[in-house]
C-alpha positions in Angstrom: 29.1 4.3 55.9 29.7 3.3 52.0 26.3 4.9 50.3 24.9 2.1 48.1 25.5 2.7 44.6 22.4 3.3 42.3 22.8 1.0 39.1 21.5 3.0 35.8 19.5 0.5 33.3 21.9 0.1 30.5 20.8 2.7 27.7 19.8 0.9 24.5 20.2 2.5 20.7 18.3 3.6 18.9 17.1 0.6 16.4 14.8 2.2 13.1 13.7 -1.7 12.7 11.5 -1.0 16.1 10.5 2.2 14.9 9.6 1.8 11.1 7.0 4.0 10.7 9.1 6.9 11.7 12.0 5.2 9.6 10.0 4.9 6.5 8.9 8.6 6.7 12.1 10.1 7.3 13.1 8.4 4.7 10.3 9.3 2.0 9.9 12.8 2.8 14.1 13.0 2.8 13.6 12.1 -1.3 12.4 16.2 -1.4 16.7 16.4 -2.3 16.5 14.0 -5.5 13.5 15.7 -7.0 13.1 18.9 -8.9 15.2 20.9 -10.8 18.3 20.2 -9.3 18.1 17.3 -7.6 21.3 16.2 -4.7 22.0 13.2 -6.6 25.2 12.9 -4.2 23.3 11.9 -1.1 21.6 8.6 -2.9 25.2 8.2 -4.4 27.3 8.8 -1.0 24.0 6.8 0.5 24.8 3.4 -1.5 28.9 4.2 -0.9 28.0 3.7 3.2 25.7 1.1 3.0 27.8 -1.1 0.6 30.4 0.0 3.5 28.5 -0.9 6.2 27.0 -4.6 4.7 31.0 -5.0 4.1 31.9 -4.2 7.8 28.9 -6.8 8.8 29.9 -9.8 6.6 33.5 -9.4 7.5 32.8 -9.4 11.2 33.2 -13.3 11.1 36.2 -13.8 8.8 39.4 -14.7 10.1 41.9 -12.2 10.9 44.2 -12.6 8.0 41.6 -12.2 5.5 39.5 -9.9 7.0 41.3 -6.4 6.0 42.1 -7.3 2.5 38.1 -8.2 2.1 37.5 -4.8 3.6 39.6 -3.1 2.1 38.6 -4.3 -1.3 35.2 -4.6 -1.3 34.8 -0.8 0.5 37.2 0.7 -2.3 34.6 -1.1 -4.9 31.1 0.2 -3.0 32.7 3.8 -3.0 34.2 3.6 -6.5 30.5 2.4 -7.8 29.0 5.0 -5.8 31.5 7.6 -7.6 30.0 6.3 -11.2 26.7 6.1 -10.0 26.9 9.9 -9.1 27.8 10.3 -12.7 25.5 7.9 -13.6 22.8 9.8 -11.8 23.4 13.2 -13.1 23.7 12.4 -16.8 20.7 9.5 -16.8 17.2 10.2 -18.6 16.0 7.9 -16.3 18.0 8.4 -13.0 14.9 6.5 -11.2 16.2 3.0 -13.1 19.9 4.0 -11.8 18.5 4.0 -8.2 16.1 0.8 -8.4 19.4 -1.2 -9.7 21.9 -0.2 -7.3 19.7 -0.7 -4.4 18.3 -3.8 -5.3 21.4 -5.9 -5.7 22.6 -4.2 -2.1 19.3 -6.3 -0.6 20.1 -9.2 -2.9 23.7 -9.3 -1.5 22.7 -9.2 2.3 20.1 -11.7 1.5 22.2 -13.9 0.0 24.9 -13.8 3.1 22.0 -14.2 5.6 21.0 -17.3 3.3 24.2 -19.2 3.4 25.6 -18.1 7.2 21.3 -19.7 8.0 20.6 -16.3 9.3 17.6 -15.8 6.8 15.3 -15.4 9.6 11.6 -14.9 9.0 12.0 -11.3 9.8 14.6 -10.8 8.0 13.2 -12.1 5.0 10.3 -9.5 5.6 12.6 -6.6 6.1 14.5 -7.6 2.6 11.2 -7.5 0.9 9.8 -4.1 2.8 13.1 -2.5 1.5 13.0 -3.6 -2.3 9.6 -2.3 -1.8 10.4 0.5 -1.2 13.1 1.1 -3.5 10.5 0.0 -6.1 7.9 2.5 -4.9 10.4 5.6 -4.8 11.6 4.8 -8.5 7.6 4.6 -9.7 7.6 8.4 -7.6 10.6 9.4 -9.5 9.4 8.6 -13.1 6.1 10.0 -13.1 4.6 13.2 -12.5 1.1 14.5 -11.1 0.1 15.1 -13.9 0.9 11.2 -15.3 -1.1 8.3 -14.2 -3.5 10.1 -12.0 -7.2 10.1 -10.5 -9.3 13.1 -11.1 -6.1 14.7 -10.5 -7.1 18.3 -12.5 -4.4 20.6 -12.7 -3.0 23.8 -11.4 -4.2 26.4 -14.1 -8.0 24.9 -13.9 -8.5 24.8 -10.3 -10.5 21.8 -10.4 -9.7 18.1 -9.4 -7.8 17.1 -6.2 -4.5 19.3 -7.2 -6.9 22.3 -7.4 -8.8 21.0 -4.2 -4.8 21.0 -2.5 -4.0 24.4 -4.3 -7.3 26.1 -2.8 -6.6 25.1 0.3 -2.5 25.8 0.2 -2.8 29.4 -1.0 -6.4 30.5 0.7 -6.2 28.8 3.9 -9.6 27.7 4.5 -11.8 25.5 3.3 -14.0 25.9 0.0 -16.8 27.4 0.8 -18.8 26.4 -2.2 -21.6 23.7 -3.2 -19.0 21.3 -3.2 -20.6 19.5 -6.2 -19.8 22.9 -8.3 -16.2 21.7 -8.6 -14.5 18.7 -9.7 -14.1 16.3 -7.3 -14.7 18.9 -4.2 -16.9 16.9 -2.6 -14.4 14.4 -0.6 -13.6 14.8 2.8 -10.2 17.3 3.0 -8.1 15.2 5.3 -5.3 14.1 2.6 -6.3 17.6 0.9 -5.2 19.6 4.2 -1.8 17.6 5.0 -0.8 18.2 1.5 -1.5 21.1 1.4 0.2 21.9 4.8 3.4 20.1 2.4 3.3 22.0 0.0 3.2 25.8 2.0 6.2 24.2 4.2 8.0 23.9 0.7 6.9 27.0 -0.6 8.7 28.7 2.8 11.7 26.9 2.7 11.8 28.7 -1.0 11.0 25.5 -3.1 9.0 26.5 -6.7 5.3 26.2 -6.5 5.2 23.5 -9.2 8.2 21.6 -7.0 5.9 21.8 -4.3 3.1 20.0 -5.6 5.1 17.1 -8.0 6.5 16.5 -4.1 3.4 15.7 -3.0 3.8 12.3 -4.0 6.3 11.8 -1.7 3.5 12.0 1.0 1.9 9.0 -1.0 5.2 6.8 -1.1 4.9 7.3 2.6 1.8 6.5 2.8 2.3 3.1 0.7 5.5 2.9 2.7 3.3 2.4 5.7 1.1 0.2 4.5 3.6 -2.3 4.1 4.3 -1.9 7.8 0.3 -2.1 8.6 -0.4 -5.2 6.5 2.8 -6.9 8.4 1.1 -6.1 11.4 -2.0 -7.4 11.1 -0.6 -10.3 9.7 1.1 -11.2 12.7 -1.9 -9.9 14.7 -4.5 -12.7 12.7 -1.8 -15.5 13.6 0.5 -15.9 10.6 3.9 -16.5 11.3 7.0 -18.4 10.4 7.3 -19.6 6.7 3.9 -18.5 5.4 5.0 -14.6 6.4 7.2 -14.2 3.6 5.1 -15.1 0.9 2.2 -12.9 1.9 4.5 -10.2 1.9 6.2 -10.8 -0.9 2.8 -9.8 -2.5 2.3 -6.5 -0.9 5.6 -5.5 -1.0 5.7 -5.7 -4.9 1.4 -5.4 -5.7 1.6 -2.9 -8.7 -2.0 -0.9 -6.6 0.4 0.1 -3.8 3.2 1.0 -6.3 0.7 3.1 -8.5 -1.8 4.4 -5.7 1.9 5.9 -4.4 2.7 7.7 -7.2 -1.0 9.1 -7.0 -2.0 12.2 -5.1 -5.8 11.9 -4.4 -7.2 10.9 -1.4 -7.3 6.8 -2.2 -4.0 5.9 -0.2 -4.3 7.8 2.9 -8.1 6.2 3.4 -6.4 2.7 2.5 -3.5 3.2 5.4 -6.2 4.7 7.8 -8.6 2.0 7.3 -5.6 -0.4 7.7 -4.5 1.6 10.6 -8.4 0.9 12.5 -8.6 -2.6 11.6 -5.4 -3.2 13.1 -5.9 -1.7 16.5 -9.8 -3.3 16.3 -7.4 -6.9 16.6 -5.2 -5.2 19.1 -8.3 -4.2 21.5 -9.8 -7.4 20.7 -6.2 -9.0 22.2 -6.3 -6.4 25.3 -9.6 -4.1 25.4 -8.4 -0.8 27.1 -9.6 2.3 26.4 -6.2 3.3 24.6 -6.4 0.9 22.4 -10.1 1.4 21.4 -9.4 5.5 20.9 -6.7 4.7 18.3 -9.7 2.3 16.5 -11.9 5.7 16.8 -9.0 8.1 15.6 -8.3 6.2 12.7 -12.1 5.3 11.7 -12.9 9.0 12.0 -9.7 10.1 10.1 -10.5 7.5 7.5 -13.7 8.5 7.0 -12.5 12.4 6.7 -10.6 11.1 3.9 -13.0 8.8 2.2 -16.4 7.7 3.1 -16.0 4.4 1.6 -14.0 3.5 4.8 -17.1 2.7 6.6 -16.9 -0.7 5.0 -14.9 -1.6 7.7 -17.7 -0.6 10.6 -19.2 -4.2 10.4 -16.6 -6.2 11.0 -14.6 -3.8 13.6 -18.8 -3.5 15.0 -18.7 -8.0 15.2 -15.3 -7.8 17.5 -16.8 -4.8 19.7 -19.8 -6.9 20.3 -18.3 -10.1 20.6 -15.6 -9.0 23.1 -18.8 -7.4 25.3 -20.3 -10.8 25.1 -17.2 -12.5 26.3 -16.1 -10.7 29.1 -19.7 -10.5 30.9 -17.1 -8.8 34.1 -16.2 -6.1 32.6 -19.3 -4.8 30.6 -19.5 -1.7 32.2 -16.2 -0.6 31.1 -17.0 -1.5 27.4 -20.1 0.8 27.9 -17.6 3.8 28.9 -15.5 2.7 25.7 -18.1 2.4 23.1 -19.3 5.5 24.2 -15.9 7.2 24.0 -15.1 5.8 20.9 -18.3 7.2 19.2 -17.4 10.7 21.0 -14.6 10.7 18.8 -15.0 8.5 15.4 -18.7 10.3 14.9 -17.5 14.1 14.7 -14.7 13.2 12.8 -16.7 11.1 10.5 -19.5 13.3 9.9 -18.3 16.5 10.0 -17.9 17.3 6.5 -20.8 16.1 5.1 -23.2 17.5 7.8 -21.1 21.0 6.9 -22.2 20.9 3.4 -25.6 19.5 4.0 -26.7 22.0 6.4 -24.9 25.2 4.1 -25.8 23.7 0.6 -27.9 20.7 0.7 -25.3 18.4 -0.4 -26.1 14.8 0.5 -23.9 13.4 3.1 -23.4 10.5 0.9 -23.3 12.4 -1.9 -21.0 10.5 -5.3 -20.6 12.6 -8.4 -22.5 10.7 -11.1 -20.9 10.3 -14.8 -23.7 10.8 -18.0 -25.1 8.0 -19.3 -23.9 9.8 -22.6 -19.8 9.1 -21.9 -18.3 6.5 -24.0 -17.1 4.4 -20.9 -21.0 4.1 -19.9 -21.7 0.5 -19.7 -25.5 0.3 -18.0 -26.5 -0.4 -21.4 -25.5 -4.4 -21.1 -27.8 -6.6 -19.4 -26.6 -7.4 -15.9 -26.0 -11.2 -16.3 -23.9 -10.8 -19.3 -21.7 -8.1 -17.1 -21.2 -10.9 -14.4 -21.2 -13.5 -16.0 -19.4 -13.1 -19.7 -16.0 -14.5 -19.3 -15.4 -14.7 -22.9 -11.7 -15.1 -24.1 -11.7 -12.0 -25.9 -12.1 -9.8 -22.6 -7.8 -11.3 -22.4 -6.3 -11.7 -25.5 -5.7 -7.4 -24.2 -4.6 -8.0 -20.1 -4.9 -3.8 -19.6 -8.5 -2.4 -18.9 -9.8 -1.2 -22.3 -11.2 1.9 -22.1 -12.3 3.5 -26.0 -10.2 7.1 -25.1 -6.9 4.7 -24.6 -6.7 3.2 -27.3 -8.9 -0.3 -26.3 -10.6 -2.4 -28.7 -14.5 -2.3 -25.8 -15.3 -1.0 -23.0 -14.5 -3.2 -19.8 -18.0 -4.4 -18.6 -17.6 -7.5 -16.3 -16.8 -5.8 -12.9 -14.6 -8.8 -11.5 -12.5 -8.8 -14.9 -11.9 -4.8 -14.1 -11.0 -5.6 -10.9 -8.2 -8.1 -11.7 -6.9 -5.8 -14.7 -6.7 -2.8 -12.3 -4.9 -4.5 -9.6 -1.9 -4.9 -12.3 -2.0 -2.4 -14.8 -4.8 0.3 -13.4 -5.8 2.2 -16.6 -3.3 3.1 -18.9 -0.4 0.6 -18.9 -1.1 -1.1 -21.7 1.2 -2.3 -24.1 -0.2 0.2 -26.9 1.8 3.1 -24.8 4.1 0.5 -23.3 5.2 -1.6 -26.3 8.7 -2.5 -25.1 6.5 -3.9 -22.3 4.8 -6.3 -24.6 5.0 -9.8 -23.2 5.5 -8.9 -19.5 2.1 -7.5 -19.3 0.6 -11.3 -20.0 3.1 -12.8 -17.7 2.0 -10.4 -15.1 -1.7 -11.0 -15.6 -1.7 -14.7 -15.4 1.0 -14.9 -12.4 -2.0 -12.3 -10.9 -4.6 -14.7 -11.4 -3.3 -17.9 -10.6 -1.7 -16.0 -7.6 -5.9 -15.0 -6.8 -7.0 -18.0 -7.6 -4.4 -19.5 -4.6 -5.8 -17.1 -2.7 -9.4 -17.8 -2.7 -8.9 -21.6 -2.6 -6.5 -20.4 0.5 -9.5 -18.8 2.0 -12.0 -21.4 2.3 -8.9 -23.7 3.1 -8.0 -21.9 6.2 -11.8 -21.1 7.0 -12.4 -24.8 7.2 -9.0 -26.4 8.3 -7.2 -24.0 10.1 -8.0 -24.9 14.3 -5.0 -22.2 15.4 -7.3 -19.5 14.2 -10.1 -18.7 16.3 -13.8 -18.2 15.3 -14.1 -14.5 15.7 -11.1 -14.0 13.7 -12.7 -15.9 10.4 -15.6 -14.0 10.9 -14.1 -10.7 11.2 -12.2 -11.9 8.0 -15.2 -13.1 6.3 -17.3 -9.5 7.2 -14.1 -7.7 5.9 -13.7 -9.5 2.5 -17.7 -10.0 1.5 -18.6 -6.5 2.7 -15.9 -4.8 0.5 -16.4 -7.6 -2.6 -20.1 -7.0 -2.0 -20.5 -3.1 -2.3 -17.8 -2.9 -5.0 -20.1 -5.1 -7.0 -23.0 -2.7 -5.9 -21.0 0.5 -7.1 -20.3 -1.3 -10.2 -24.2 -1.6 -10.7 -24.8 1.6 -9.3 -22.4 3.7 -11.2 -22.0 1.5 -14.6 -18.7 3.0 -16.2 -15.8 1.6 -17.3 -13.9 4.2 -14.2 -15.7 2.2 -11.3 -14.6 -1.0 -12.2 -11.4 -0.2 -10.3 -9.5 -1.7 -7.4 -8.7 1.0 -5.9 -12.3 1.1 -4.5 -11.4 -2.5 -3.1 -7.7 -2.8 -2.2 -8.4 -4.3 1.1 -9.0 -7.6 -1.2 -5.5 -7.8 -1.9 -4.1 -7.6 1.8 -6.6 -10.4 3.0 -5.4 -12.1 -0.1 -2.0 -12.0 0.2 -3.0 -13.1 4.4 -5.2 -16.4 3.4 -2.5 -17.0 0.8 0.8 -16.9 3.3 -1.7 -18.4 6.1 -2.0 -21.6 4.0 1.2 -21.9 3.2 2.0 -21.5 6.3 -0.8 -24.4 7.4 0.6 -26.8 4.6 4.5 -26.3 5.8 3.5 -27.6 9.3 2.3 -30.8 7.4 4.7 -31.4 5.2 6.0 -34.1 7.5 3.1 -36.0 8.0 2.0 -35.8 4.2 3.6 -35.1 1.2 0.8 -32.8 -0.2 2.3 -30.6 2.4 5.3 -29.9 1.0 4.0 -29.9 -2.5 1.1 -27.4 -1.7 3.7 -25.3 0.2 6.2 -25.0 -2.5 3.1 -24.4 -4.8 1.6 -21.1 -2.9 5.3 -19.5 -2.2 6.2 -19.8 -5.9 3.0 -18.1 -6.9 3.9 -15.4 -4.5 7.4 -14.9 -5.5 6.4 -15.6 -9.5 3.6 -12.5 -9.0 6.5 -10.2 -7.7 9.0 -10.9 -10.1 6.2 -10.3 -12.6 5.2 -7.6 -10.9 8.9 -6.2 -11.1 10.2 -7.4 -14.8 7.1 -5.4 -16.3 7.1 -1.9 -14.3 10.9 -2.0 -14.8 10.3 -2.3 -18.7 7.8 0.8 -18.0 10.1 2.9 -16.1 12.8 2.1 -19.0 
């Protein structure tokens, strides 16, 4: 008797397109060989040679016969000869970070352009083109500054103070500080980021990498973490319904929004919260799609590890709250369950939430929502002009500078009107300004008013989709809505609250520009689908995509200039 033959399910390869978040940290945390001292600069060389090999393999696949070796052979002696002079390029260049940024940027132009004219520019693909000159962007900002340039409260090794002294305490003690947190600069935060960079930089140190090594390589934690945010905001695209043609565009502004590139090259704590907080509104639209427990516990692990990283990520509670409560409501059947979940999910969001804070209340009497105050005697206090005039002055003097003008950098006032600040922070942050920047000059203002007209889309977007958009269904807008005016709301608080120049800052807010960047695509994508039924369609299409891709080769031009 024949035994019947068992047939095996056809393994597949591994593809790093379904697995970018592993992808895009491999690849962040392999940049440790281009930095320091002595940097490998013949793996990013050899890197380009095979990939210039490997796009040459995959356009020649459809030539004919007769042609196809010579075009091989040609074009693969020309990636590996350019790979050969950007090795020398790399180890004699002042500014190898430049030398990176422009060879791998006309690789993703060149498979771009062959997907455009064999009409293989997918929307996908058009996303992955943009995630990868995102990145390359991002790992060139890494590359040209240090920790000690363009930081947060960053404090420093030999002071013990600020968050590289908060990392260093924990890296060489091993425990926690067990201090009055409010004794020492910028103690007081959560330690989540603090511990896995610090867990970095003592895997460095016993691989025998230099302690200073260790800690500039922290910022390769934060280009992953900006890496993934990329990833996150894709997601939850998708997951709020945009798709097709309006994808692109809203990516287009992530990918290459100067707050990710900066906020990657930062090492405090602001980043990780962002991704985390991304991380739980994301999986709060994938419960809301399928409510299982899973699903719910990922929402709970990335609340609570948000919220050990930041408190400010609580923002997100009411509108992740609205879809908890409105999924009870309508599935009536299955309450019971959603009982058992909501009870799980505060078993594990509280503790890791609270933790912290309830530690230093009960040992020192620290607040748990304790925010270090600055004197009312600094020079960036601005409590001393009347409210109205700080939200309402819009006085074309506050642009004829586009950089946030502090007194200590060289600015003519100190920035008062909080939604001003937040506009000049999302593109320049603090200090890049044309007065340290002058070969910059020009690019910043082209940058600034691509920004606003790029915001001003936006919000018009917003109430557009709000009110037009049928696809979209009413628990989605309002989960929208709770996210945007809950985080625009309290960052106008803190600005009242706190009144210096410093919290005028989007990086208390960055959340504004993902749901920008969504309305914005969303429309666009709204306006294509009418474009044959009215020409306003096409026309408003064509307007919201070229603000997008005007904003990111402003965005671009002007950090290039920087990085020169």
């Amino acid at each position: 008797m024949r035994m019947p033959v068992r047939l095996l399910k056809k393994r597949e390869s591994w593809n790093p397109l379904k697995h970018p978040f592993i992808t895009l940290g491999v690849l962040s945390l392999l940049c440790v060989f281009i930095t320091g001292e002595h940097p490998l600069w013949l793996l990013p060389a050899a890197g380009f040679a095979l990939a210039g090999t490997g796009l040459t393999l995959y356009m020649a696949h459809s030539l004919p016969q007769k042609t196809k070796r010579p075009f091989v052979l040609v074009l693969t002696a020309f990636f590996w000869g350019l790979g050969g002079i950007s090795f020398l390029m790399l180890e004699g260049a002042k500014k190898p970070a430049l030398v990176l940024l422009n060879l791998g940027l006309p690789l993703v132009a060149v498979l771009g352009a062959y997907w455009l004219c064999r009409r293989m520019l997918t929307t996908r693909r058009a996303v992955l083109l943009l995630m990868a000159a995102g990145f390359l962007l991002r790992l060139a900002y890494v590359l040209t500054f240090s920790i000690y340039q363009k930081q947060h409260d960053a404090g420093s090794l030999e002071s013990m103070d600020g968050h590289i002294g908060y990392i260093a305490t924990l890296a060489f003690h091993g425990a926690l500080p067990d201090i009055d947190v409010r004794t020492v600069y910028q103690f007081y935060h959560p330690p989540c980021h603090h511990i896995i960079a610090a867990l970095w930089v003592r895997l460095q140190v016993l691989l025998g990498v230099g302690r200073d090594e260790a800690f500039e390589n922290v910022q390769l934690l934060t280009l992953m973490y900006s890496s993934f945010c990329m990833v996150l905001c894709c997601k939850i695209f998708r997951a709020m319904g945009l798709k097709g043609r309006g994808l692109p565009a809203a990516m287009a502004v992530v990918a290459f929004c100067p707050t990710f590139l900066i906020l990657g090259g930062s090492i405090n704590n602001d980043l990780l919260s962002v991704t985390l907080l991304l991380g739980a509104l994301l999986n709060t639209l994938y419960w809301y799609k399928n409510p299982t427990l899973p699903r719910i516990l990922c929402v709970a692990v990335c609340f609570g590890l948000g919220m050990m990283t930041k408190l400010s990520v609580w923002m997100t509670a009411p509108a992740i709250g609205f879809l908890f409560l409105y999924g009870f409501y309508r599935l009536p059947q299955r309450r019971k369950q959603f009982v058992g979940q909501f009870a799980a999910f505060l078993l594990v969001s509280v503790p890791l939430s609270l933790w912290w804070g309830i530690r230093n209340l009960v040992s020192y009497g620290v607040p748990i929502t304790y925010v270090m105050r600055l004197s009312e005697n600094s020079e960036q206090y601005v409590g001393n002009i009347p409210v109205y005039q700080r939200l309402f002055d819009f006085r074309w003097f506050q642009f004829e500078q586009v950089g946030e003008q502090f007194l200590f950098y060289k600015g003519t006032y100190s920035e008062y009107n909080p939604l001003i600040g937040l506009m000049k922070t999302s593109l320049f942050d603090e200090t890049f300004t044309t007065a340290y920047y002058p070969r910059a000059a020009g690019f910043d203002k082209f940058l600034f008013w691509a920004g606003v007209a790029a915001a001003l889309l936006a919000a018009a977007s917003m109430v557009f989709v709000w009110v037009r958009d049928k696809s979209m269904p009413f628990p989605l807008k309002v989960f929208t809505g709770l996210v945007y005016e809950v985080f625009l709301g309290m960052y106008y608080s803190f600005c009242l609250t706190y009144p210096h120049v410093c919290t005028q800052n989007i990086r208390y807010a960055v959340v504004l520009i993902v749901w920008g960047a969504f309305f914005l695509g969303k429309a666009a994508g709204l306006l294509f689908g009418q474009k044959e039924k009215k020409p306003a369609g096409t026309i408003g299409y064509a307007v919201l995509c070229s603000a997008a891709g005007v904003y990111a080769c402003a965005s671009l031009a002007f950090y290039e200039c920087v990085m020169m």
